[in-house]
N, C-alpha and C positions, 0 to 999 in steps of 0.2 A: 504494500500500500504506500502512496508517495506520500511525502511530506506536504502539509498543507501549505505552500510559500505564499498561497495568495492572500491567506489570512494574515500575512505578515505588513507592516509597513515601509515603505522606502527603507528607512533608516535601520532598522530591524532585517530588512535582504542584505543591506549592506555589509552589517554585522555578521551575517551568514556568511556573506563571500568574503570576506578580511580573515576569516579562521578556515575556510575551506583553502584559501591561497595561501595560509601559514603553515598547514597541513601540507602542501604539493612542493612549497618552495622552501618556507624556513622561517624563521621570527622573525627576522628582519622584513616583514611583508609590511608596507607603512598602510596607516588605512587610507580609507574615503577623504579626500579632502579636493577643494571648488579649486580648479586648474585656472589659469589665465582667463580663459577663455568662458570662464564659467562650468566646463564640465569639470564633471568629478569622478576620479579614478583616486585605484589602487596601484601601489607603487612596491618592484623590488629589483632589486641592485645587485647582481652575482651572480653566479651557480645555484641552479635548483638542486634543492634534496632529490627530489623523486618525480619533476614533469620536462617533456614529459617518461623517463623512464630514471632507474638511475644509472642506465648505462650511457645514454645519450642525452643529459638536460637541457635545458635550454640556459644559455649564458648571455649577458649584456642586462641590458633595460627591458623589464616586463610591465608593463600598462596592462591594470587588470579595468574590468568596469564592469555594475552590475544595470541591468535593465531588467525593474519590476512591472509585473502588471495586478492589478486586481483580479483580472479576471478568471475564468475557470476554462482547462482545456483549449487554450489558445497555443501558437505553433509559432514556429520562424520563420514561415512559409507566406503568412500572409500578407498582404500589400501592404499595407499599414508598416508591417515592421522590419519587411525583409526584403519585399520588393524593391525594382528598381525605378520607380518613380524619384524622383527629387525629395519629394514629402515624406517617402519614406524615415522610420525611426533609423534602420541603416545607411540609407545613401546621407541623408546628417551629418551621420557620424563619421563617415569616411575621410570630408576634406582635414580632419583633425585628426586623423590618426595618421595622415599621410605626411601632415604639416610635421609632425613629432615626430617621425620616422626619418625627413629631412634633414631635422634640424639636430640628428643625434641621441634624439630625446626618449625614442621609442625602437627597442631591436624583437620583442617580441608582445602578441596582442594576442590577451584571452579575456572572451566577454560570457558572462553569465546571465541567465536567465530562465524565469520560470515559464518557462516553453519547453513543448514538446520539439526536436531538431528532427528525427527522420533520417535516415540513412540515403534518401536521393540526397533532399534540398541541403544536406549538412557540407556535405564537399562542394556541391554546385557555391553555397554563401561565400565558404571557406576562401574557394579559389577566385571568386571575385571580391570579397576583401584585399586579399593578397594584394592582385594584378592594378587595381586602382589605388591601392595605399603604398602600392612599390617597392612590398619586402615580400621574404621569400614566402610560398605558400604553408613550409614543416613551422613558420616561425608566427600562426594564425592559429588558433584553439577556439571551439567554440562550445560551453555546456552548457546543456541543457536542462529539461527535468531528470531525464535519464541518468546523467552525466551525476548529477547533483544526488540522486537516490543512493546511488553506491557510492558518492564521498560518504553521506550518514550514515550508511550502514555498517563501512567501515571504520568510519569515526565516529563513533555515535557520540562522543563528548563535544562535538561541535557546539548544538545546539546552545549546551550550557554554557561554554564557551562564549558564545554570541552573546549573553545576556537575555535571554529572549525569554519576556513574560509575556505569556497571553495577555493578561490584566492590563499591559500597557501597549494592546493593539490598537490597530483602528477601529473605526463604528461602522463592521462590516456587519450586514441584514443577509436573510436567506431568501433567494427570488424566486425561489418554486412556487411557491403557493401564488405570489401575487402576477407571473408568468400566466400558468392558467386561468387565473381571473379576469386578466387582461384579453389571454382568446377567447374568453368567453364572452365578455362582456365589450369588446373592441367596435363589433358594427354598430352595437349597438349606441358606442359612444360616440362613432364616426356622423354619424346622424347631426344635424342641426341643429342646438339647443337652443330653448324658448328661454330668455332670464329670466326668470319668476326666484329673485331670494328666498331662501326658503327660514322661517321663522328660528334665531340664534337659542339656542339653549343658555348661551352666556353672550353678551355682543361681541361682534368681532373685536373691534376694536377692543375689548378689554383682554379678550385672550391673548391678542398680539402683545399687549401692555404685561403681560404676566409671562409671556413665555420669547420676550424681547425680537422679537420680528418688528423691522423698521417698518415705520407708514409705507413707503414706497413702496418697498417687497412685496407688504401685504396688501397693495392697491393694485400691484400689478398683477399678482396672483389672484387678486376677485375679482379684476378685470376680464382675464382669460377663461379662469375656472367655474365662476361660482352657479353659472349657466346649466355644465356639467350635474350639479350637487344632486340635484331631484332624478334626473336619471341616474345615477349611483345607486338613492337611497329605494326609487322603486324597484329597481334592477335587484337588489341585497335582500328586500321586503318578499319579494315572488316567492309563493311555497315551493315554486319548484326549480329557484333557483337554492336551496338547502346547501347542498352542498360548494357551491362556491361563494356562500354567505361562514360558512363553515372555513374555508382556504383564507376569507379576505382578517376572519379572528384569528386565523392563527399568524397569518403576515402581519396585524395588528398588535399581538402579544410579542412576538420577536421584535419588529421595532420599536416599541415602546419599553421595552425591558432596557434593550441595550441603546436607546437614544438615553434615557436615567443613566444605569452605568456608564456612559462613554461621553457624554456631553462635557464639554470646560464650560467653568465656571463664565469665562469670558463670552463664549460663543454666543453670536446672534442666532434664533433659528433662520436666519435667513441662509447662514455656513452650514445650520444642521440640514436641512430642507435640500440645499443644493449638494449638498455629502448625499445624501440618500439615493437621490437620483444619478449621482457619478457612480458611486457602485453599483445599483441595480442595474444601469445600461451597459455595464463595463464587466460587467458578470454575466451575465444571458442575453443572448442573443434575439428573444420573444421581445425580452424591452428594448433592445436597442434597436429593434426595427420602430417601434411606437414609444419615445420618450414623452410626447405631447401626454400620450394616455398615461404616462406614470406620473408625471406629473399631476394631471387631475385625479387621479385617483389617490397619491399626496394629501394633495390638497383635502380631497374629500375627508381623508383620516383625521387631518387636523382640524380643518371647520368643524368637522366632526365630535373633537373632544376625543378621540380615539388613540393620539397620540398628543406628544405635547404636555402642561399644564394646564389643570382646569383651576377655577377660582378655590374648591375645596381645598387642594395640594398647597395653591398658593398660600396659603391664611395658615398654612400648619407652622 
């Protein structure tokens, strides 16, 4: 069973990959730190202990770097991060690893990431890395989830090593349940809504006031949304929609658990609100074809009193 890295944060993979490279190379593996240019790599200076063997290491300057994603079962194959469009997460990265390889700065480049690599697309990356950064192709490494499963398993003290407490993850949600509710209930929110606000159990306005959502945020969000509301609530009311009335409590109880646990003190829910829907589109593929509808359906939780503070909470 793999390692969950997606539950982990930037800074938290990073910590993963500064002891999986102290592990291959040696102490001397310096961590994460914001390069010239603003990226941020891992740095080591020598002879490797054991990468990649220890008959053959690799020697000079190693530029390590991690690239996190949220999301689940995502690959290095796809356009976004491996393609050869400009936009791509790797064509990016290229003019800078080519620029440090110029300049002295870089003799060999291994990138980490919680992606699945593949055995095509891993040498196809591999040898176009190379060829456009203009070092040798044996002097390009690239790991993957695969890659990353048997460091842990052979070092299983990694982890503790990293530091890594769940407790001080991110405010990741689970998107099954509200996935399904979304294909279920999608045409039916594709439809044109009629605005009729629907009667506040507490006014908006004061639950924004209690649970620090700016006016704006929350003008913009009744602007777009609040049209939606009455179809949500007759859609969730139907006896036979039961069970997807059933899917949206229990997506309800997950994030209202750990929006409590995981919220700062500081945070507006404007940063919570916009967290929620960065991960749920970035995690499944159902939401990120339709973020409009995650959004209203958001919304709905919160106008709702479903998530959030209500006035009771507040007063305690």
């Amino acid at each position: 069973m793999s390692y969950p890295y997606e539950d982990l944060d930037d800074k938290q993979f990073e910590r993963l990959v500064v002891q999986c490279m102290r592990k291959l190379f040696g102490p001397g593996v310096q961590a994460f730190a914001a390069g010239r240019d603003g990226g941020r790599d891992a740095l080591f200076e020598g002879t490797a202990e054991r990468f990649p063997s220890t008959a053959s290491p690799w020697e000079g300057t190693t530029v390590g770097q991690a690239k996190h994603t949220l999301g689940t079962n995502r690959h290095f194959s796809e356009p976004s991060f491996g393609g050869t469009a400009d936009s791509s997460a790797i064509s990016e990265e290229l003019p800078r690893i080519k620029k440090l390889a110029e300049n002295g700065e870089l003799t060999n480049y291994i990138l980490f990431s919680n992606r699945r690599l593949g055995g095509v697309f891993g040498p196809e990356l591999t040898a176009r890395i190379a060829e456009e950064a203009n070092i040798a192709k044996e002097r390009v490494f690239l790991v993957g989830i695969e890659h990353l499963d048997d460091l842990l398993k052979e070092f299983p003290e990694i982890v503790a090593l990293a530091n890594i407490d769940p407790v001080d993850g991110p405010l990741l949600v689970s998107s099954a349940d509200l996935a399904e509710l979304i294909l279920a209930i999608g045409d039916e929110l594709g439809t044109p809504a009629s605005f009729a606000e629907p009667v506040d159990r507490v006014s908006f306005e004061t639950k924004n006031a209690i649970n620090s959502m700016t006016p704006e945020f929350a003008d913009e969000l009744s602007r777009r949304y609040m049209g939606r509301t009455k179809q949500i609530e007759e859609f969730l009311a139907d006896p036979g929609n039961a069970e997807h009335l059933a899917r949206y409590e229990a997506a309800v109880e997950d994030f209202q658990l750990k929006i409590i646990a995981k919220r700062q003190s500081h945070q507006t829910f404007d940063e919570v609100f916009n967290h929620l829907v960065e991960v749920l589109v970035s995690r499944d593929g159902v939401l990120a074809r339709r973020p409009s509808l995650v959004r209203a359906m958001l919304f709905y939780m919160y106008w709702h009193c479903d998530i959030g503070m209500g006035v009771d909470a507040a007063s305690k």
